[in-house]
C-alpha positions as a printed NumPy array, in Angstrom:
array([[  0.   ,   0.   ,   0.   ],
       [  1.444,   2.962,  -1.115],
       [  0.208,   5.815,   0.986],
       [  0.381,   3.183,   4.092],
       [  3.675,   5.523,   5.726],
       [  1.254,   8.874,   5.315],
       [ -1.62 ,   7.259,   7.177],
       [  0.208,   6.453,  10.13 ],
       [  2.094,   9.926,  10.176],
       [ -1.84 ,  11.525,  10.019],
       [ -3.065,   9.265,  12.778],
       [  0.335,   9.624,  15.148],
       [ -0.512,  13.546,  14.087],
       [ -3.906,  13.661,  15.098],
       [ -3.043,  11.734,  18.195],
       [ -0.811,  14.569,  19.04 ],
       [ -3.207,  17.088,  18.622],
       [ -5.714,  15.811,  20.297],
       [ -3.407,  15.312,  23.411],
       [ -1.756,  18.882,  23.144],
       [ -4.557,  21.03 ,  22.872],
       [ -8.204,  18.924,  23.601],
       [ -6.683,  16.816,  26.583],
       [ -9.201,  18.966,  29.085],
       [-11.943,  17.239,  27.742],
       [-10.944,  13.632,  29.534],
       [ -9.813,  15.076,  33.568],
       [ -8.546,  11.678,  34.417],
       [ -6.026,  11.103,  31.35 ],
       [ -2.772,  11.333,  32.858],
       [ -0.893,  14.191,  30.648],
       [  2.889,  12.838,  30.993],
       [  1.983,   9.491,  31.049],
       [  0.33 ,   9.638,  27.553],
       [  3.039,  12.098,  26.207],
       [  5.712,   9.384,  26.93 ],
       [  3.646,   6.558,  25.63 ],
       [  2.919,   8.419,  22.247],
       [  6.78 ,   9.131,  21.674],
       [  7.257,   5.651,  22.03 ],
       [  4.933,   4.76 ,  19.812],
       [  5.718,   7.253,  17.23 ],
       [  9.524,   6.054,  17.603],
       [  7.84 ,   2.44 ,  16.582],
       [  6.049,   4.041,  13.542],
       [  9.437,   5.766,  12.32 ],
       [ 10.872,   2.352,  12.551],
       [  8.091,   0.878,  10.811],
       [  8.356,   3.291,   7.983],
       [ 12.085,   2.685,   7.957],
       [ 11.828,  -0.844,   7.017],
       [  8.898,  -0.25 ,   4.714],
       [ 10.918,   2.059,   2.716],
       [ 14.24 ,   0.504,   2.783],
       [ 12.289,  -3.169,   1.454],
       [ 10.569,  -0.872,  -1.442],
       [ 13.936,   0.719,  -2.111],
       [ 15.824,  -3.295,  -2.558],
       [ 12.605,  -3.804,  -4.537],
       [ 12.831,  -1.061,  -7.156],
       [  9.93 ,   0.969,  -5.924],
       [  9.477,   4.675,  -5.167],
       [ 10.035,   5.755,  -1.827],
       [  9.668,   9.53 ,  -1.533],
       [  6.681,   9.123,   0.566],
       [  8.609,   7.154,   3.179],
       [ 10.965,   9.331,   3.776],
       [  8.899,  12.619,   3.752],
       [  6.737,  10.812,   6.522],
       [  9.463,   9.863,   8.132],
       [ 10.839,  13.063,   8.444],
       [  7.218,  13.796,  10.209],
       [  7.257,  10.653,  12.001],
       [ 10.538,  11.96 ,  13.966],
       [  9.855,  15.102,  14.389],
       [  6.646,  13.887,  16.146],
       [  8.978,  11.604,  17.847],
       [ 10.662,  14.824,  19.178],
       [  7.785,  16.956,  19.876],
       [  6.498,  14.237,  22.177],
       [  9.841,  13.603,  23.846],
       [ 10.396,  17.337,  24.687],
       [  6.963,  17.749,  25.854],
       [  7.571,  15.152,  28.237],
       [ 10.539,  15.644,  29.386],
       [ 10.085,  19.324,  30.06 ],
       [  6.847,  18.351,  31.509],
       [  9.015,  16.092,  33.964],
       [ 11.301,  18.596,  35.205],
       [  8.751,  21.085,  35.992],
       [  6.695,  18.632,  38.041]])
């Protein structure tokens, strides 16, 4: 499936969102809890997309849309990390 790495970039996205600015909405979701646990799984996703692209590249296949949502995939990874980390220290 082609557009496969973009899918999980929109949903780790949305995810994000949702936890940065909408988290109010649920009072008993812990905030650095869920901040950790979506950097890890975003880190899994960039792996995920990693392999993906690297087995289309061996097979001849396009891969610009790996790595572009890759690149989004790890900067999500960051965003997520930061936020809980600094989220740590203050606390």
């Amino acid at each position: 499936m082609r557009f496969f790495p973009l899918l999980i970039v929109i949903g780790l996205g949305l995810l994000t969102y949702g936890l940065s600015f909408m988290v109010d909405t649920f009072p008993t979701l812990d905030r650095l809890t869920s901040f950790a646990t979506l950097s890890f799984v975003s880190f899994g996703a960039a792996l995920l997309i990693l392999t993906d692209g690297i087995r289309r590249a061996k097979s001849g296949r396009r891969v610009g849309w790996n790595y572009i949502t890759l690149a989004f995939a790890l900067l999500l990874t960051i965003y997520n990390l930061a936020v809980w980390m600094i989220g740590e220290v203050v606390s």
